[in-house]
C-alpha angles and dihedrals in degrees: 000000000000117000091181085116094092092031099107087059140354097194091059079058096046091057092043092060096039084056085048095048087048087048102048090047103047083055090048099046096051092041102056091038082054084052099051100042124162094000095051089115097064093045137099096217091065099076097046086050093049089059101042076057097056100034082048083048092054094043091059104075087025086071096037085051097046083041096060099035085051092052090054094038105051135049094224112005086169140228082307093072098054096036087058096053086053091051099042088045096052085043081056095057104038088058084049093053092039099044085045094055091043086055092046095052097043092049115082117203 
């Protein structure tokens, strides 16, 4: 088996697998809030959900800033690098929306 994939540049991997672990959390963490629903503060499952959502929410910038550290630092980091900034900033966005809407439903006016 070849793992000359990530040779050009390690960092450019780091950060691609910084934007799929954002990615994967983010999806774990509002599913299984949708999921929940209503009684989601009587389950198990709520706590482990709250924090996919806020280690998602820290691997967000942590890709977009590999990403970007791996584009000046290497000569070819590869389709990996740039693939990573897009996830972690869609992650990104998708934190901002969610934590926005959160806010707008909890405030009364």
């Amino acid at each position: 088996m070849s793992t000359t994939l990530f040779e050009p540049s390690k960092l450019a991997a780091a950060s691609f697998g910084l934007g799929i672990g954002g990615l994967v959390g983010i999806l774990v963490a509002l599913l299984t809030g949708s999921t929940l629903g209503a009684g989601a503060q009587s389950s198990p499952l709520a706590p482990g959900a709250g924090v996919a959502f806020w280690v998602a929410a820290l691997m967000a910038p942590a890709a977009i800033v590999t990403g970007v550290i791996a584009k000046m630092r290497a000569a070819q980091p590869g389709w990996w690098s740039t693939l990573a900034i897009l996830l972690g900033a869609l992650v990104l966005v998708v934190v901002l929306v969610t934590l926005v809407y959160i806010l707008a439903i909890t405030t009364k006016s």
